[in-house]
N, C-alpha and C positions, 0 to 999 in steps of 0.2 A: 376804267382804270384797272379793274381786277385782269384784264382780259389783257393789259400792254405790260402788268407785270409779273403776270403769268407767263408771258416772249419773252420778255426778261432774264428771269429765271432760267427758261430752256434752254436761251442761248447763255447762259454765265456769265449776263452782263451785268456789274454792279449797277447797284442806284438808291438814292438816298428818296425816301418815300416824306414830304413835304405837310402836315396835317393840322391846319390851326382848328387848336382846339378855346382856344377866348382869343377875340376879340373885343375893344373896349372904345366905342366909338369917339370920333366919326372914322369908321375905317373903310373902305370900299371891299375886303375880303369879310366872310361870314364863319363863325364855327362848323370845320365839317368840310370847306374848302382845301382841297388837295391840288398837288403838284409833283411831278417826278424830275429831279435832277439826276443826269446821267455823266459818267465821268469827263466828258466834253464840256460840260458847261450848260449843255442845251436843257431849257425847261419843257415838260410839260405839263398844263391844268393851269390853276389859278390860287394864288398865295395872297394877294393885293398888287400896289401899283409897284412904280418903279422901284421905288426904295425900299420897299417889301422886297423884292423881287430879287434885288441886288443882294439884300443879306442875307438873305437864305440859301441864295446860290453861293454865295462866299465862302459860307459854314457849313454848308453841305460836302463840296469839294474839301476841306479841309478831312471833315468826317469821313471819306471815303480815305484817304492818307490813314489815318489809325483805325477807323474799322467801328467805333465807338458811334453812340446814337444820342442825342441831348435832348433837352428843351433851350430853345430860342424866343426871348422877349425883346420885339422890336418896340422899342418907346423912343417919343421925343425928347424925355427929360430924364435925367439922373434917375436910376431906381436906391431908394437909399435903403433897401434891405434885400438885398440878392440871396439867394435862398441857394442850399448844395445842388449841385445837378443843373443848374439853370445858367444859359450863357445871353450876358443883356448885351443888346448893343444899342446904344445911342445914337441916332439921326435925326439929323434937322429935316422931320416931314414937315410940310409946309400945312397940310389938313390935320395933324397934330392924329391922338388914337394910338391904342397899342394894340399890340397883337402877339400871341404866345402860339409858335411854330415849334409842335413835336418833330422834330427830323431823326426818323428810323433807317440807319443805313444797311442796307441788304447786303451782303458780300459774300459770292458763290462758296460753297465749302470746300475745300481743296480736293481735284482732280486725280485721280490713284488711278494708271492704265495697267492692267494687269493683263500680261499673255499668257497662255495656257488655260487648257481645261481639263487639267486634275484634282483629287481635291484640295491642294493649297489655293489652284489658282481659286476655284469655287470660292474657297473658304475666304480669302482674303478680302472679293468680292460682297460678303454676305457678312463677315463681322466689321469688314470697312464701311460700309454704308448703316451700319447699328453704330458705328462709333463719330457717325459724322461726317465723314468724308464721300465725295462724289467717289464711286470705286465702279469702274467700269470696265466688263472683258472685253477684249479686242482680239480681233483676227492677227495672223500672222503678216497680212498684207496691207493693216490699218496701220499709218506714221501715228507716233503720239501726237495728243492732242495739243494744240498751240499754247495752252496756257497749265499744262499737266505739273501741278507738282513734285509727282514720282511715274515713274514707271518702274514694275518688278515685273520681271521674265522667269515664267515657271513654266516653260514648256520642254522638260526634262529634254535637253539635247535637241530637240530641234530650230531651226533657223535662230540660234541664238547669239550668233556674233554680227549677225547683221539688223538685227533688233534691238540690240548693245549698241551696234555703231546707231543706230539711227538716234537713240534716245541721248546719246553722243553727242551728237552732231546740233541736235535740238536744243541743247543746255539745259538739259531738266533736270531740275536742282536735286534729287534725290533719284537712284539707281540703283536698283537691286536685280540679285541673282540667285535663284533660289535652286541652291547644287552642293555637295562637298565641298568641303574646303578644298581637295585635291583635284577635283574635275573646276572648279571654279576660276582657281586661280590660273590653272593652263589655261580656259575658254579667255580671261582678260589678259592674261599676257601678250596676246598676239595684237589688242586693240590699242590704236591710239588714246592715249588718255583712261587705259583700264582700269587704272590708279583709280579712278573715281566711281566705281562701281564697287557696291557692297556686295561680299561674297565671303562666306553662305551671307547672305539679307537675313536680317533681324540680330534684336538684343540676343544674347547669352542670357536665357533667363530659364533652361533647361527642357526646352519648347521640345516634343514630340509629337502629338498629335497634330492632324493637319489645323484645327480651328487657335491651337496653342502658337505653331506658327506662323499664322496669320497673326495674329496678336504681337509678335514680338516685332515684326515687321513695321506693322502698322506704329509699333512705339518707337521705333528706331527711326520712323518718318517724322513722326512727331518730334525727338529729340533734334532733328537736325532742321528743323524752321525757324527760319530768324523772330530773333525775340519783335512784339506789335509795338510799335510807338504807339505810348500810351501818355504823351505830350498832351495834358491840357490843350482844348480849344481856345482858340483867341478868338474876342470880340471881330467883327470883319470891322470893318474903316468906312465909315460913312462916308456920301456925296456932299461936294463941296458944300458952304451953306448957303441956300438958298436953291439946290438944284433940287428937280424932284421932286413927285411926291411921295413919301414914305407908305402910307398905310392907306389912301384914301387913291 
């Protein structure tokens, strides 16, 4: 398990990590029984049976929507003191047994492509990855990455209208240009859609140094991500009654 969400990881694919920590018989899953849902739906490992199965993958898919991580207690019967932090859902298992599913949702930290190898581009690089975010240099000849939430182009004048158009073209949500205001705003005039590139990139926050302008950047990315839904989990919707087995 440690070694398929270790690919995981490398590749930036989300996934909600499955881990019953009680069981309360008769259940067919044991504490310590794992499973990985991925954003497809598809399982792997072992949770319990069908009905198990089903709500975890329900709640897990939902949890990758907000980003948030729960505890899940599947029972057959009414829980009549539902505790904070804890999302019950009730199904008719026919083996009866409950079961408490920590579900910890993984989700990549947001992708920063940075061109140039000066020291902003360094630095953006090097306080981007201390502040959390995946921030990785790229060549002049790398497209951004398919799922990049910025791209900032620091490679003082070189190949920078056709790094603009690409990151352009790719609709990545945040675009910076790290230049005067007066060499900037010529370099996006000439682009379709230049409007949408930050120039100079970063806050006004009286940034001089190169690690200070990395920083303002880095906060001006931040400023511009949409707010997480942080929508309350819903219970999933059990099998009709009598299908299934829930926990055994």
């Amino acid at each position: 398990m440690n070694d398929r969400t270790q690919t995981l990881r490398s590749r930036r694919t989300p996934y909600v990590l499955a881990t019953v920590v009680r069981a309360e018989r008769p259940t067919s899953a044991k504490t310590g029984d794992r499973a990985l849902v991925l954003p497809d739906g598809t399982m792997e490992g072992f949770v319990g049976g069908e009905c198990a199965e089903s709500a975890v993958r329900d709640q897990a898919l939902r949890l990758l929507e907000s980003g948030e991580s729960t505890l899940l207690r599947i029972t057959p019967g009414a829980d009549a003191s539902p505790l904070e932090g804890l999302v019950t859902v009730t199904n008719p298992c026919l083996s009866g047994g409950t079961l408490d599913v920590f579900l910890e949702t993984v989700i990549p930290p947001a992708l920063v492509t940075v061109y140039g190898d000066g020291p902003v581009a360094r630095a953006l690089v090097e306080v981007g990855r201390a502040a959390g975010f995946d921030a990785r240099p790229a060549g002049t000849a790398d497209p951004p990455g398919p799922d990049a939430a910025a791209v900032v182009v620091a490679t003082h004048g070189r190949d920078e209208e056709a790094l603009l158009t690409a990151a352009l073209r790719a609709g990545v949500p945040y675009i910076g240009l790290i230049a005067s205001r007066k060499r900037g705003a010529a370099v996006t005039a000439s682009l379709d859609g230049g409007d949408r590139v930050s120039t100079p990139a970063g806050l006004d926050i009286g940034a001089r140094t190169a690690p200070e302008i990395a920083l303002s950047v880095l906060a001006e990315i931040m400023s511009r991500r949409p707010a997480p839904d942080r929508a309350p989990a819903r219970p999933a919707a059990g099998p009709a009654e009598g299908g299934g087995h829930c926990c055994g």
